[in-house]
PAKOLKE-324014 format. One record per residue (C-alpha): residue number from 1; residue in three letters; x, y, z. Coordinates in nm, 2 decimals. Layout:
BEGIN
R | k | r | x | y | z
R | NUM | ala | X | Y | Z
...
***
This chain:
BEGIN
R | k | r | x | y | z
R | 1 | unk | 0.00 | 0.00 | 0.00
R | 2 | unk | 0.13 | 0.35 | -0.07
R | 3 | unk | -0.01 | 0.71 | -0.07
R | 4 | unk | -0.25 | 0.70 | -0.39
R | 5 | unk | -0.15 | 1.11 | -0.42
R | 6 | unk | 0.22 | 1.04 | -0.46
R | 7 | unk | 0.17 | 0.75 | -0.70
R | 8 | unk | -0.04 | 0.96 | -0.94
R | 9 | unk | 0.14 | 1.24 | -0.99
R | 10 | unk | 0.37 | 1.20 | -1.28
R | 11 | unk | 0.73 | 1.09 | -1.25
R | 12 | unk | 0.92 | 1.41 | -1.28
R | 13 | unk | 0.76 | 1.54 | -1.06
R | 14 | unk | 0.78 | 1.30 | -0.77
R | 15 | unk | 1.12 | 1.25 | -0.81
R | 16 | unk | 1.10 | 1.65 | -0.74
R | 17 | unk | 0.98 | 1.61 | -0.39
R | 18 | unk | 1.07 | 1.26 | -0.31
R | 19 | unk | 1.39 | 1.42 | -0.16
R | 20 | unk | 1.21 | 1.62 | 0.07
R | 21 | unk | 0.97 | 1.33 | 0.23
R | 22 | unk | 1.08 | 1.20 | 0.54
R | 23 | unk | 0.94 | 0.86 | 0.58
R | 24 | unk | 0.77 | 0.85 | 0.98
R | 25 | unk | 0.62 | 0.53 | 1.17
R | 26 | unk | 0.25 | 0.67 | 1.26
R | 27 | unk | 0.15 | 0.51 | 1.67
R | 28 | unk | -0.24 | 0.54 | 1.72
R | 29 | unk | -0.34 | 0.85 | 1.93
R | 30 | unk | 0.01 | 1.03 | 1.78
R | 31 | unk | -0.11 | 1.41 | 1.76
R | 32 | unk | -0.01 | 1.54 | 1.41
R | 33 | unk | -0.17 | 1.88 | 1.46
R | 34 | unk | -0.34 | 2.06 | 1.71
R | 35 | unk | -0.62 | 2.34 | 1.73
R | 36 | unk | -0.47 | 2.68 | 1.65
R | 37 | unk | -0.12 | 2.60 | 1.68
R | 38 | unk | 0.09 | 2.67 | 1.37
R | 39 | unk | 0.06 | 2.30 | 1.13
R | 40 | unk | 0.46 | 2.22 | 1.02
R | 41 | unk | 0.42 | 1.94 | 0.81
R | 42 | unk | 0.17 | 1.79 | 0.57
R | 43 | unk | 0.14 | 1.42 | 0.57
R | 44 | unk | 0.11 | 1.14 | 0.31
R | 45 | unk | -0.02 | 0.87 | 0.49
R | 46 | unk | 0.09 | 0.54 | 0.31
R | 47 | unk | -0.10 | 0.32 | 0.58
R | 48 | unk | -0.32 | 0.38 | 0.85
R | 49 | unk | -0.63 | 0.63 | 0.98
R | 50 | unk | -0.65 | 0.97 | 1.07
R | 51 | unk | -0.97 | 1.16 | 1.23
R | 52 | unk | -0.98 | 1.58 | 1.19
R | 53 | unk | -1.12 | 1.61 | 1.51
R | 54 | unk | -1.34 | 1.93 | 1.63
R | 55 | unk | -1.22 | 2.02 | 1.99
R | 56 | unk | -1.47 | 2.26 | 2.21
R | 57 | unk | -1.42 | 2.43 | 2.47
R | 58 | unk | -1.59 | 2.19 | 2.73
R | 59 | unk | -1.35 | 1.90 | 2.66
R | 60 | unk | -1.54 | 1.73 | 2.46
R | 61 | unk | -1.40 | 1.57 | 2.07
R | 62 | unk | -1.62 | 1.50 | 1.78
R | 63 | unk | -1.49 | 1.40 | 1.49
R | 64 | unk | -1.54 | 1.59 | 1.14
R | 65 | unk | -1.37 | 1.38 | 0.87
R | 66 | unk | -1.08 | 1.13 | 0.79
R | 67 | unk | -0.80 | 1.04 | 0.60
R | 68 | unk | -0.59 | 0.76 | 0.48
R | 69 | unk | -0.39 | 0.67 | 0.18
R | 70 | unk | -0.60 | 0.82 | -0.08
R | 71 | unk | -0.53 | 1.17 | 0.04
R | 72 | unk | -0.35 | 1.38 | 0.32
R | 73 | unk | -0.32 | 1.47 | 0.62
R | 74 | unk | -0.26 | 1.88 | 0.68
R | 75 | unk | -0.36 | 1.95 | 0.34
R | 76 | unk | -0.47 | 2.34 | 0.44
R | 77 | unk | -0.12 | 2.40 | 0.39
R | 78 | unk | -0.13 | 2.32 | 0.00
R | 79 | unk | -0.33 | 2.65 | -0.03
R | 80 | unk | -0.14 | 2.88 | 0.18
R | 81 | unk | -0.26 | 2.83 | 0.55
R | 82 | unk | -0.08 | 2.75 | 0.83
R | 83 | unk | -0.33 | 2.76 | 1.13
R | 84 | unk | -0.64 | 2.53 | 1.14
R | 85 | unk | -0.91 | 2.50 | 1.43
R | 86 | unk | -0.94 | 2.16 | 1.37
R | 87 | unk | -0.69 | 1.85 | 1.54
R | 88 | unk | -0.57 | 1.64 | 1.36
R | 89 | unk | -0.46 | 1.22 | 1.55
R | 90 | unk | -0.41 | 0.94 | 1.38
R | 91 | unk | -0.66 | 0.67 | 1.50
R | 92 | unk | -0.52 | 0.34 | 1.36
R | 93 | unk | -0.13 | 0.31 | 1.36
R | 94 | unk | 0.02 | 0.33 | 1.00
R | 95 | unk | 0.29 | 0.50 | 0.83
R | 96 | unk | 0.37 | 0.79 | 0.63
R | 97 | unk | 0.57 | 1.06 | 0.40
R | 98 | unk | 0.59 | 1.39 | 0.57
R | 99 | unk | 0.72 | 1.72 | 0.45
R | 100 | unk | 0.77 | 2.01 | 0.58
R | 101 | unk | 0.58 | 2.34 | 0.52
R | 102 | unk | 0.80 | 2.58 | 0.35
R | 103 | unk | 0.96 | 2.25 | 0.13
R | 104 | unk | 0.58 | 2.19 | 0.01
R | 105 | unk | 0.52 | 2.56 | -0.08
R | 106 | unk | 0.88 | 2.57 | -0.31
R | 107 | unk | 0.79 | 2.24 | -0.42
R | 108 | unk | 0.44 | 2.34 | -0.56
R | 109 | unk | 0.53 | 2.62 | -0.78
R | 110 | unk | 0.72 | 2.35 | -0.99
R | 111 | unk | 0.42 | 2.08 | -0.96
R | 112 | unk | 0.12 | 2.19 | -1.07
R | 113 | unk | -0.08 | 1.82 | -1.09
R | 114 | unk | 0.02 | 1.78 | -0.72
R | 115 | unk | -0.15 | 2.12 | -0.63
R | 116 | unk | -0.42 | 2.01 | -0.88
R | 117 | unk | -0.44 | 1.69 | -0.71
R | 118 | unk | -0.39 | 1.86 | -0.34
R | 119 | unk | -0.68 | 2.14 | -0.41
R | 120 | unk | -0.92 | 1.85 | -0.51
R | 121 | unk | -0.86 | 1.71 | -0.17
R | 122 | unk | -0.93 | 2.01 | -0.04
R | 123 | unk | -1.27 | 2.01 | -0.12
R | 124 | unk | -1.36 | 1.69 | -0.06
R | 125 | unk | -1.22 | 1.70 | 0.28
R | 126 | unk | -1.46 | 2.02 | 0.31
R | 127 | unk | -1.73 | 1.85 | 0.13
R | 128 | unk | -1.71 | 1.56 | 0.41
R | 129 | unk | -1.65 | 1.76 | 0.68
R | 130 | unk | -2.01 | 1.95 | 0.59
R | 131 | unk | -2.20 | 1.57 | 0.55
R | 132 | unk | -2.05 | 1.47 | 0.89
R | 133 | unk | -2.22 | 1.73 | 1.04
R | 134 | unk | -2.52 | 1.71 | 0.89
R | 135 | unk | -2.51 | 1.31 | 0.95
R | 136 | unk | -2.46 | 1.36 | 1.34
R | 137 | unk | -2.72 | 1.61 | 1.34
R | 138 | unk | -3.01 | 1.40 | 1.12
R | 139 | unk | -2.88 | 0.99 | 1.13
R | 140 | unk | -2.94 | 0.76 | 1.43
R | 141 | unk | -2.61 | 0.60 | 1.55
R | 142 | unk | -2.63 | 0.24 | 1.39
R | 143 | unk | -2.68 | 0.48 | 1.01
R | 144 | unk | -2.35 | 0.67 | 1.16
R | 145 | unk | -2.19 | 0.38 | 1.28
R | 146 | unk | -2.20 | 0.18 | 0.98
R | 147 | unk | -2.12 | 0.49 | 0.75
R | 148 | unk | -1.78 | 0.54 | 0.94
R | 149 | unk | -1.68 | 0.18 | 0.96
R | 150 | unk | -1.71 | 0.20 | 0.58
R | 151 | unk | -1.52 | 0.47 | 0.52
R | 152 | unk | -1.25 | 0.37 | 0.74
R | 153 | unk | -1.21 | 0.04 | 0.62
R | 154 | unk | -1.17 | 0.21 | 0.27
R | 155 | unk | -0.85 | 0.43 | 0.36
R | 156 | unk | -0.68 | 0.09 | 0.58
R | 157 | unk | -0.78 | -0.15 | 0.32
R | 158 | unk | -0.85 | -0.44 | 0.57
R | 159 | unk | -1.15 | -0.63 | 0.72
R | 160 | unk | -1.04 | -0.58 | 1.07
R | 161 | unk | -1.05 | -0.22 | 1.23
R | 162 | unk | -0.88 | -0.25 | 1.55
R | 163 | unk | -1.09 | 0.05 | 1.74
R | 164 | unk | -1.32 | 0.02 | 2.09
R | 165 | unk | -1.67 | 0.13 | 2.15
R | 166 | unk | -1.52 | 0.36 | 2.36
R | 167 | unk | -1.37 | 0.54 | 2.07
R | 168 | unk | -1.64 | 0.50 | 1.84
R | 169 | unk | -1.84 | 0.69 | 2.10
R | 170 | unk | -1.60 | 1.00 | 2.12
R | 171 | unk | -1.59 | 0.98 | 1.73
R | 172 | unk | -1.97 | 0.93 | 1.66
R | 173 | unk | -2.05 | 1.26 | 1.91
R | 174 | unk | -2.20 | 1.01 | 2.12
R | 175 | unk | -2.26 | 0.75 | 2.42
R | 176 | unk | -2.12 | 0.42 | 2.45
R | 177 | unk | -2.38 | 0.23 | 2.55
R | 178 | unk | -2.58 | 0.39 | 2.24
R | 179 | unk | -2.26 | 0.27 | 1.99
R | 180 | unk | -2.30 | -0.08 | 2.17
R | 181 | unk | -2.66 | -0.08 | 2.04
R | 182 | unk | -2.63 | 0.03 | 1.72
R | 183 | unk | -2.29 | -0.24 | 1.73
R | 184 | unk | -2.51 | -0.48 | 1.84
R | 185 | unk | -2.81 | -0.39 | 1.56
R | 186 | unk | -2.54 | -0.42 | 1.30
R | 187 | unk | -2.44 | -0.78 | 1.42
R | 188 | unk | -2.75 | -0.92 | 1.39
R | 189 | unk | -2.73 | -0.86 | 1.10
R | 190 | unk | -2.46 | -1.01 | 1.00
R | 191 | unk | -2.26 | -0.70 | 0.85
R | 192 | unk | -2.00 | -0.71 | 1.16
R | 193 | unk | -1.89 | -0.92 | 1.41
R | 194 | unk | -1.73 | -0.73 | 1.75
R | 195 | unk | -1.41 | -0.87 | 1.91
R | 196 | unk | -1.27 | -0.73 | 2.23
R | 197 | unk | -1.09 | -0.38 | 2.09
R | 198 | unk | -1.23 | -0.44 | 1.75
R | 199 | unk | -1.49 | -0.48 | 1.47
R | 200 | unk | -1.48 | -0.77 | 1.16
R | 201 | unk | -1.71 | -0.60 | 0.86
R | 202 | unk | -1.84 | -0.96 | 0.78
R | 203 | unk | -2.03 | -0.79 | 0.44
R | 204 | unk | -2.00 | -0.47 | 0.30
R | 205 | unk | -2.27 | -0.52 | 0.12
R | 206 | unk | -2.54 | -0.55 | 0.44
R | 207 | unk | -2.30 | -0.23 | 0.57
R | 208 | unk | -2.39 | -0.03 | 0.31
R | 209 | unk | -2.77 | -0.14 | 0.30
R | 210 | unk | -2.72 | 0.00 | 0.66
R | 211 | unk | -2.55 | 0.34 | 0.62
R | 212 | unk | -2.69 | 0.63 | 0.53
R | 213 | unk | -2.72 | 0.83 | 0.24
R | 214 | unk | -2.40 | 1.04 | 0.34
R | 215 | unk | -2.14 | 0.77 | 0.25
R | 216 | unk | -2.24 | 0.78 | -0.10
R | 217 | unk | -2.27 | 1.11 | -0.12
R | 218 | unk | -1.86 | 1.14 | -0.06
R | 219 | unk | -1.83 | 0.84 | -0.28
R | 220 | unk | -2.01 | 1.04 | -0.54
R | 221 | unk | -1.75 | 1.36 | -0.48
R | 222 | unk | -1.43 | 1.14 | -0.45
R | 223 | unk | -1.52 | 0.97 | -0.83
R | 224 | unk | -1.61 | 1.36 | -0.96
R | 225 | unk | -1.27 | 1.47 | -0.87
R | 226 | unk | -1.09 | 1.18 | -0.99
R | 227 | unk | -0.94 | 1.04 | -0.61
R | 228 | unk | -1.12 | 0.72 | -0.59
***
């Protein structure tokens, strides 16, 4: 597996910025940016899951969007800025190609289908980030649930997501007792099967019957701008 941004770009011009990627191991929970503070590096994850995570003021996480090897990680700095609100973890361990700011912004001028490819990203990270919050706001958690185990097992590529109820909860703007329900609901039938710290998508097919709309909907987006 590899980061599907760097392997479509053509070959000049990854061998332009190959030399500035640092190649990184990527633990769960590893902060790769936080709310506010200045973002230093922009990430090509080559394995692995990321969650952009809204932070308020109360303490409480919900998360807006992720990212795996079909995109990147930081990707506001591909259009000039520096500072986000958002926070930025990885969520399943993985790996990755990182490069600093200023090397991406010298880089770009010379690499105009990587800032093509990199602005597309853009907005479909926005264009997610607006159905998660509609989704929260309008979906009952077993629609939710099953729409983010989709998308996740996407971006890691594998039938097993190692990841708790517990986490699902904070992730999903939620309870856990209401993710073990909705876990529970999805069992029966038969799209997943729960292990202790982590979830088997049995079918994909009876996952998707479950989801709602909203996972299409970025499906949809992702074919329109050429990144699925």
């Amino acid at each position: 597996m590899g980061n599907k941004l760097l392997l479509s770009i053509p070959v000049p011009e990854y061998h332009r910025i190959y030399r500035h990627l640092e190649f990184l191991e990527l633990p769960s929970h590893l902060s790769l940016h936080e709310p506010h503070k200045k973002q230093r590096f922009l990430y090509f994850l080559n394995r692995g899951l990321a969650s952009i995570v809204v932070a308020t003021r109360g303490g409480r996480d919900v998360e807006a969007g992720v990212a795996g090897h079909e995109g990147a990680v930081g990707v506001a700095l591909a259009v000039g800025l520096d500072r986000s609100p958002l926070r930025m973890v990885v969520q399943i361990e993985g790996n990755a190609f990182r490069i600093a700011a200023r090397e991406l912004q010298l880089c770009l001028r010379a690499m105009p289908d990587l800032q093509m490819r990199l602005n597309r990203y853009a907005v479909l990270q926005g264009m997610q980030v607006a159905q998660t919050a509609a989704c929260n706001r309008l979906h009952q958690v077993e629609q939710r649930l099953a729409r983010w185990l989709l998308m996740a097992q996407d971006r890691v590529d594998t039938n097993t997501l190692p990841i708790t109820h517990d986490f699902l909860a904070i992730m999903l703007g939620t309870d856990r007792p209401s993710v073990s329900l909705a876990a529970a609901a999805l069992e029966e039938e038969l799209a997943i099967q729960c292990a202790r710290g982590e979830i088997v998508v049995v079918s994909r097919k009876r996952l998707e019957s479950s989801a709602c709309e909203c996972y299409q909907v970025v499906q949809r987006l992702n074919k329109q701008l050429g990144l699925k």
